[in-house]
C-alpha positions as CSV (number, residue, x, y, z in Angstrom):
1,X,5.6,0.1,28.7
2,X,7.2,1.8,25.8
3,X,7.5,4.6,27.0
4,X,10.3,3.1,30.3
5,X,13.5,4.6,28.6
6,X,12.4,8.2,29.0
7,X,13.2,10.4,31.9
8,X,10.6,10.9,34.2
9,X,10.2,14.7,33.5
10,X,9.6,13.5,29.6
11,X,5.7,14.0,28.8
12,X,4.4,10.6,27.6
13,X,4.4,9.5,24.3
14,X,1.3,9.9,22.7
15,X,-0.1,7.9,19.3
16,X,-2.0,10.2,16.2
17,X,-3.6,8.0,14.5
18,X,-4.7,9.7,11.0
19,X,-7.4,8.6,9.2
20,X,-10.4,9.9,7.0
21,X,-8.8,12.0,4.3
22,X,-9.9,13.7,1.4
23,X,-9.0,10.7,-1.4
24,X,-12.0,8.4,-2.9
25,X,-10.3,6.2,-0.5
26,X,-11.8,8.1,2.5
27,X,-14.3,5.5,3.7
28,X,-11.7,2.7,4.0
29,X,-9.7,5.2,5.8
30,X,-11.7,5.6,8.6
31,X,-12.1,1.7,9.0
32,X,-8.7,1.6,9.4
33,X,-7.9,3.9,11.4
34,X,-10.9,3.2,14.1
35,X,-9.1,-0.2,13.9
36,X,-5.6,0.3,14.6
37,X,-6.4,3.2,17.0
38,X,-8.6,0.3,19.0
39,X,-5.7,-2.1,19.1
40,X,-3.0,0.5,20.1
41,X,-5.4,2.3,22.7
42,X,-4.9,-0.8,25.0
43,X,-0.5,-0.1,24.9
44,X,-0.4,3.1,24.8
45,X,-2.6,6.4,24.8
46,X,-4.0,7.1,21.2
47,X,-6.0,10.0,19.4
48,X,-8.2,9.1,16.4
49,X,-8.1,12.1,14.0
50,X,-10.2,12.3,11.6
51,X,-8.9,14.5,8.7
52,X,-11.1,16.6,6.6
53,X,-8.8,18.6,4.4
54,X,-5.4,18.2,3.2
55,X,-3.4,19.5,6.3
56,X,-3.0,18.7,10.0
57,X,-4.6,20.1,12.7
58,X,-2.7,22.9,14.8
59,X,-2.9,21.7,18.1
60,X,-0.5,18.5,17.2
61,X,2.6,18.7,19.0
62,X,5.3,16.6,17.6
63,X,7.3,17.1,21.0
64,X,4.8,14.6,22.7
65,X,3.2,12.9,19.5
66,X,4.0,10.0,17.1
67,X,1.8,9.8,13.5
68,X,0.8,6.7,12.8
69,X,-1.0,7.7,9.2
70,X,-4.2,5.8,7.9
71,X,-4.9,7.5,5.1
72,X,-5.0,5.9,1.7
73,X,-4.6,7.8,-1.3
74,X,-3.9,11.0,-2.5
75,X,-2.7,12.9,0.9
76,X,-1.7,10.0,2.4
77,X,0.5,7.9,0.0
78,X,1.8,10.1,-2.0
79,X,4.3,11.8,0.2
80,X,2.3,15.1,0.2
81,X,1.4,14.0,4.2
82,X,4.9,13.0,4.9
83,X,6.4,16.0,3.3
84,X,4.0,18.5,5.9
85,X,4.7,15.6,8.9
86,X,9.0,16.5,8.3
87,X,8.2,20.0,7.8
88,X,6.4,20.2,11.4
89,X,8.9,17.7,12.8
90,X,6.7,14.9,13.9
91,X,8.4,11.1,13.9
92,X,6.0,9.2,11.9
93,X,5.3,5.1,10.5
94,X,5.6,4.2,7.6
95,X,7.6,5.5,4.4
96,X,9.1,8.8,4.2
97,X,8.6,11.6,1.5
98,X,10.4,10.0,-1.8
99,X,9.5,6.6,-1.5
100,X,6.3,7.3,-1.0
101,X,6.1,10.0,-4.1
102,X,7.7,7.1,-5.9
103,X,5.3,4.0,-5.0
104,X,2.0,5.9,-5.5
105,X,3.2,6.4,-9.4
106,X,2.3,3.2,-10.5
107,X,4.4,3.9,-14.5
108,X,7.7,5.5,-12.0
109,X,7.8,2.1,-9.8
110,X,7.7,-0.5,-12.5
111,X,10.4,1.6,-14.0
112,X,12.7,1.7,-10.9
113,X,11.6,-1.8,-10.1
114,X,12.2,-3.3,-13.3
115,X,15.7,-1.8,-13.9
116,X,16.4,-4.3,-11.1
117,X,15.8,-6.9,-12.3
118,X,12.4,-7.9,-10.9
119,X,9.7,-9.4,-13.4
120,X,7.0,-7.5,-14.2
121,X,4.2,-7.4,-17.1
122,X,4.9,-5.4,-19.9
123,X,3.5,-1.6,-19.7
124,X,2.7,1.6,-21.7
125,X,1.6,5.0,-20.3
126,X,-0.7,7.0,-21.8
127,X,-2.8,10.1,-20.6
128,X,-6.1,10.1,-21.2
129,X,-6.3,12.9,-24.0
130,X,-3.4,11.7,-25.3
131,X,-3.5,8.0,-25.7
132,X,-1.0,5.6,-28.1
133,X,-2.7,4.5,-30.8
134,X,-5.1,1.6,-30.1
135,X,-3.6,-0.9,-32.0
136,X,-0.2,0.4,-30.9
137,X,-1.0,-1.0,-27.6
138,X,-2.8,-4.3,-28.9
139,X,0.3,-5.1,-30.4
140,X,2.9,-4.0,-28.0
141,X,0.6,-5.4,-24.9
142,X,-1.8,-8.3,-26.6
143,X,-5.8,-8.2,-26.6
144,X,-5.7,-8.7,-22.6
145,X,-5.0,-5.6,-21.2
146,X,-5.7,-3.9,-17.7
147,X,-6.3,0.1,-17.4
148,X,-5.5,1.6,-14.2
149,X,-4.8,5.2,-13.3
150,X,-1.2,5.7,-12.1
151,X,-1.5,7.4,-9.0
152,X,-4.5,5.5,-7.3
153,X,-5.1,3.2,-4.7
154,X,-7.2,0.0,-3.8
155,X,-7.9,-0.7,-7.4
156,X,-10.2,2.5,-8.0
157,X,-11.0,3.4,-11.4
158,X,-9.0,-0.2,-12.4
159,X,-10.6,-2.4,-16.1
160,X,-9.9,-5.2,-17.6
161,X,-10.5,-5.4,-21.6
162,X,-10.2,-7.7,-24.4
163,X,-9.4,-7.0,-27.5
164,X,-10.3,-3.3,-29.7
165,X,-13.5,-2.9,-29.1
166,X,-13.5,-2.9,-25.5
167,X,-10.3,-1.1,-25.2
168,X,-12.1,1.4,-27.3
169,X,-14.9,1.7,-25.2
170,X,-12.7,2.2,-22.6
171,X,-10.4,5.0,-23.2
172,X,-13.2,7.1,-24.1
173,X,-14.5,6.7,-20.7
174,X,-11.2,7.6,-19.0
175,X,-11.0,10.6,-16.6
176,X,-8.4,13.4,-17.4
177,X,-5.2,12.0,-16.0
178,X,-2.1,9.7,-16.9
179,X,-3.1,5.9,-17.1
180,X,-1.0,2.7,-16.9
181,X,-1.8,-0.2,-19.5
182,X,-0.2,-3.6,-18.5
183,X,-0.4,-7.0,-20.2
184,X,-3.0,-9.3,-18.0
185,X,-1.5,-11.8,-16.3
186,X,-3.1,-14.9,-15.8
187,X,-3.0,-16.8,-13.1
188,X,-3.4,-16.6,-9.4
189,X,-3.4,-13.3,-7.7
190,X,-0.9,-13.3,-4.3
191,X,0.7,-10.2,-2.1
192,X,3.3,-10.5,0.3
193,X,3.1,-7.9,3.8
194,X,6.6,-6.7,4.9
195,X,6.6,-5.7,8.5
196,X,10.3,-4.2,10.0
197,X,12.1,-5.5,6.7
198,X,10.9,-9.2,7.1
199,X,8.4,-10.4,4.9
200,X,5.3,-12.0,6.4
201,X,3.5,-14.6,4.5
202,X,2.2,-15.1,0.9
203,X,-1.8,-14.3,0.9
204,X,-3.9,-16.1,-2.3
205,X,-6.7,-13.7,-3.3
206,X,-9.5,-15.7,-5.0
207,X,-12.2,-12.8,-5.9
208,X,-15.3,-14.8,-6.3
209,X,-15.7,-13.2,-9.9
210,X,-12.2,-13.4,-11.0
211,X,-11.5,-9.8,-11.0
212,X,-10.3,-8.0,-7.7
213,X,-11.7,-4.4,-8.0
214,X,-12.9,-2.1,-5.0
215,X,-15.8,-3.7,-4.8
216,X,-14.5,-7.2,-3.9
217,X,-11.4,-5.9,-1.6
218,X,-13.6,-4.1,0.9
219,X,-17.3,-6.1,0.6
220,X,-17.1,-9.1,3.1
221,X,-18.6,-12.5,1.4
222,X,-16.9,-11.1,-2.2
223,X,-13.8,-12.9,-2.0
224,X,-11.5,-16.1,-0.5
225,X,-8.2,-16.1,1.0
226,X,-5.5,-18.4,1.6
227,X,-3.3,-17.8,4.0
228,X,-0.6,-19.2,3.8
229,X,-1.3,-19.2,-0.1
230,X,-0.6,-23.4,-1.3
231,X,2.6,-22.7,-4.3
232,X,5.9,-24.5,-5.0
233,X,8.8,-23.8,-2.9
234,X,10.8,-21.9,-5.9
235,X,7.7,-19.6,-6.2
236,X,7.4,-18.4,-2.4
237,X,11.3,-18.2,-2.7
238,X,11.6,-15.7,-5.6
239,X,7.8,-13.5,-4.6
240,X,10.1,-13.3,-0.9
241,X,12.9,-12.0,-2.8
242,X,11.0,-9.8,-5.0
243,X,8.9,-8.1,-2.4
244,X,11.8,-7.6,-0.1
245,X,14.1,-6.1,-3.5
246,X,11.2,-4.0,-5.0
247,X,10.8,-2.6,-1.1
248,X,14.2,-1.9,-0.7
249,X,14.9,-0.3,-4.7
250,X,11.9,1.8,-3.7
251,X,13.6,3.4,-0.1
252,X,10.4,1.9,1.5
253,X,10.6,1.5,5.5
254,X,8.2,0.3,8.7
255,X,6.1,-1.6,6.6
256,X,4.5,-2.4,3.1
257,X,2.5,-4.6,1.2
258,X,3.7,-5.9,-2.5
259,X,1.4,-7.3,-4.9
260,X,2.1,-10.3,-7.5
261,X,0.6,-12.3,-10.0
262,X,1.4,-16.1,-10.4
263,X,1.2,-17.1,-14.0
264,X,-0.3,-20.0,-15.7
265,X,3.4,-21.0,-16.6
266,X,4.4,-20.6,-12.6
267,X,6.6,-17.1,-13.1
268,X,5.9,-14.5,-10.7
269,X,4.7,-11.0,-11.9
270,X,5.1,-7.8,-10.0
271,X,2.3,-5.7,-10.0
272,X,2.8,-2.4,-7.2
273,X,3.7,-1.1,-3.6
274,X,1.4,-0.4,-0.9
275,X,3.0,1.6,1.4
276,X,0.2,2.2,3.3
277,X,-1.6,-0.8,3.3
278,X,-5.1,-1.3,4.6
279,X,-6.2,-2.3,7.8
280,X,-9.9,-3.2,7.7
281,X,-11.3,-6.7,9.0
282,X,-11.0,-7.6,4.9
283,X,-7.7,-6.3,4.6
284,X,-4.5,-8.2,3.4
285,X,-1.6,-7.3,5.7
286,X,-3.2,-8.9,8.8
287,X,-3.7,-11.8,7.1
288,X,0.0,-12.1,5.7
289,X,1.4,-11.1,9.2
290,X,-0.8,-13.7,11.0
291,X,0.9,-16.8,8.9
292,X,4.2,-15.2,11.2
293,X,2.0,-15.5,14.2
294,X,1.4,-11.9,14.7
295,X,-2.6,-11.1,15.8
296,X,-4.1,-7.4,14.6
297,X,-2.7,-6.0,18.3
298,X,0.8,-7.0,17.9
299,X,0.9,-6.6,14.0
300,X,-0.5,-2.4,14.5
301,X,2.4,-2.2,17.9
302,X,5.2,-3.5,15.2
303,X,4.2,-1.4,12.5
304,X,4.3,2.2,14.9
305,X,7.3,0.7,16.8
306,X,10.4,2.1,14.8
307,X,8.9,5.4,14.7
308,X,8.5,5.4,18.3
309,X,11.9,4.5,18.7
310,X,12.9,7.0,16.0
311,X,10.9,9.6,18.5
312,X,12.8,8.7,21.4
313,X,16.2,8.8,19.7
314,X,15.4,12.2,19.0
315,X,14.4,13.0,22.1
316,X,17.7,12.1,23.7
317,X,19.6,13.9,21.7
318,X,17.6,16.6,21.3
């Protein structure tokens, strides 16, 4: 059992699993974390919290309690949950407070990452009151452009437009908030899970109506995957080597999942960070951590691991 290395007049380790949340993400949330909570329950003893508001519940005790956190979104990527989690003094999985400030700010992390060196599409920012010039961005981008909102997740509120007119129409439906506008890349669609700073395999997504929006990520029957995805050598050699830079530029730890596009011309396209990935039956990081032999059990185990040894270093010295 985990929990062998602790003296005897220790109280057990117990597992939080969050989940729920107060993002549009909520739903998703709660598959996930009545899944991993399910798969943990049968190592080690689990709580399924379901949270309703953007704070913790007071009878948490971080002397006896690990956080693994579900939640996708806004409080729960974007290092408002971690921040509260350090303040409280709870060992949690997953990123910790800057990294995951930095990943859920989709303009911030193609900034860090491409300083490094990493491909990724070309990009404007632009907030939705106070947009670049239309044809500013047509030129700088091209007449293929995808919209998404910077500090998002699972594709909500994402578009895709060609040329003017639709960009047009677009922006004037925009919510008030800052947007990211990227060149569309072309090509095949891949993401790479990173589990205890190895990277598991390359997933293909192949959305049944080319575009891979909410609706297609979490409605079964919507969309193919290949697993291990079928490229060239040189291309699962340098989306390995980006996922694994991007995760480390970005301070990520635990786990992640990094998302890519392959272009027609074979070059390899960052797109963003997950650092808390799903965990649904759709979901991608199972399937990139089962091409490393790793079933849904053992995957969830590895991924709350180094915060359970991170608890019991603390414990001993404590």
């Amino acid at each position: 059992m985990i929990d062998n290395v602790i003296s005897r007049n220790s109280p057990p380790i117990k597992v939080g699993v969050l989940s729920g949340g107060i993002s549009s993400e909520r739903d998703v949330s709660l598959v996930s974390g009545n899944s991993v909570a399910k798969a943990l329950s049968n190592r080690i003893d689990v709580d399924l919290i379901d949270i309703k508001q953007n704070s913790l519940p007071k009878n948490l005790d971080p002397e006896n309690m690990v956080i693994f956190p579900t939640l996708h979104g806004t409080f729960g990527e974007d290092g408002e949950l971690q921040q509260i989690l350090e303040d409280k003094g709870f060992c949690y999985a997953g990123s910790g407070i800057e990294s995951s400030r930095l990943c859920f700010d989709k303009y911030e992390t193609n900034s860090r990452v491409s300083s490094q060196g990493v491909r990724i599409p070309p990009f404007l920012k632009g907030e939705a009151t106070n947009l670049p010039d239309l044809s500013d961005i047509i030129d700088y981008l091209g007449n293929d452009i995808v919209i998404k909102p910077i500090r998002e997740g699972s594709s909500v509120g994402l578009t895709i437009v060609n040329g003017i007119h639709e960009l047009n129409n677009a922006t004037n439906n925009l919510y008030p908030g800052d947007w990211l506008f990227e060149k569309k890349i072309t090509g095949r669609e891949v993401t790479v899970g990173i589990v205890n700073e190895k990277c598991m395999g390359i997933v293909e997504i192949l959305p049944k109506n080319g575009v891979y929006d909410y609706e297609h990520k979490y409605t079964k029957g919507l969309t193919d995957y290949r697993y291990p995805a079928l490229i060239e050598n040189w291309q699962e050699k340098e989306l390995m080597e980006f996922a694994i830079k991007s995760y480390n530029i970005c301070g990520c730890r635990d786990f992640a999942r990094v998302d890519f596009m392959i272009s027609e011309e074979g070059e390899c396209y960052f797109l963003e960070i997950n650092t808390i990935p799903g965990l649904t039956p759709t979901s991608l990081l199972p399937k990139s951590s089962s091409c490393n032999g790793y079933d849904f059990t053992e995957l969830v185990y590895q991924m709350i691991l180094p915060a359970i040894n991170r608890f019991k270093r603390k414990r001993i010295t404590a």
